[in-house]
C-alpha positions in Angstrom: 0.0 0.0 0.0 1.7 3.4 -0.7 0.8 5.6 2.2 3.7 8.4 3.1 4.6 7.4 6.7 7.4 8.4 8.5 8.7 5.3 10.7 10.9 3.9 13.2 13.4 1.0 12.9 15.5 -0.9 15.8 18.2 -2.7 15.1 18.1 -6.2 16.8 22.0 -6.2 16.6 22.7 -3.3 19.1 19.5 -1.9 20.0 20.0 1.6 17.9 17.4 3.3 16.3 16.9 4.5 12.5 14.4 6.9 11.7 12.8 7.3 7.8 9.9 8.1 5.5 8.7 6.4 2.4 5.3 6.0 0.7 5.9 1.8 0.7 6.9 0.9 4.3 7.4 -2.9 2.7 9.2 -2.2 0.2 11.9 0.2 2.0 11.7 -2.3 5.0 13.2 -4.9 3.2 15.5 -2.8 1.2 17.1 -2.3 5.0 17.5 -6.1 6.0 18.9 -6.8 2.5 21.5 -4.3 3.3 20.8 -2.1 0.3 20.3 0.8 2.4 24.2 2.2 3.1 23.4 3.6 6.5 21.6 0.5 8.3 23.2 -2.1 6.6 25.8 -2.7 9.6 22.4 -2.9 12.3 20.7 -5.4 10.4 18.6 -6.8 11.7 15.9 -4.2 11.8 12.4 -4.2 13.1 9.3 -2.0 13.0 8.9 -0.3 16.5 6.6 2.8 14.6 4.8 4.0 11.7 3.3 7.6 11.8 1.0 8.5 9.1 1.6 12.0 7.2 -0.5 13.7 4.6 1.8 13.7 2.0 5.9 12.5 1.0 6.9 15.7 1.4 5.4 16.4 5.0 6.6 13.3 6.0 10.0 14.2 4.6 9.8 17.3 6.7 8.4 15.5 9.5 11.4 13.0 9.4 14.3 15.7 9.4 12.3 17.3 12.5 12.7 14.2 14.2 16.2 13.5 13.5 17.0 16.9 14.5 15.9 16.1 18.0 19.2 13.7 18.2 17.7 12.2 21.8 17.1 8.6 22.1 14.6 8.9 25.5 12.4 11.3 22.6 12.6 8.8 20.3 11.6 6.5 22.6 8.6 8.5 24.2 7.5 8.4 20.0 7.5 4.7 20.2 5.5 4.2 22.6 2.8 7.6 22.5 3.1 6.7 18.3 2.4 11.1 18.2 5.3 13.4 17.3 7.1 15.5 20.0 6.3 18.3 18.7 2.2 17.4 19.1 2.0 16.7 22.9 
């Protein structure tokens, strides 16, 4: 299904985060546990921990550099589990 989603991966390696957005969750998922994807492919495994719906690619573009920008793993946590961005509590 293309839907633009911003998301959250966790690597079962070393328990790091990677944060992303795509309009095909399944299709960029496993293009990160094939190790196509330069800057995960040393964490693989990766699983899903959270998928937040945008509007659009580009907000969810946006939405993903926001995020990143943070650079806090107890934030990126606090999105895991509330599945809301920071910036909407």
């Amino acid at each position: 299904m293309k839907r633009p989603v911003v998301y959250i991966l966790q690597s079962k390696k070393n328990n790091r985060f990677y944060i992303g957005s795509t309009n095909s969750l399944e299709r960029r998922l496993k293009q990160h546990n094939e190790g196509l994807v330069i800057s995960t492919k040393n964490i693989r495994p990766l699983e899903i921990k959270a998928i937040l719906p945008c509007v659009t690619i580009e907000k969810a573009r946006i939405c993903e550099h926001r995020l990143k920008s943070y650079k806090s793993k107890k934030i990126v946590e606090k999105v895991i589990i509330s599945k809301i961005f920071p910036w909407n509590y």
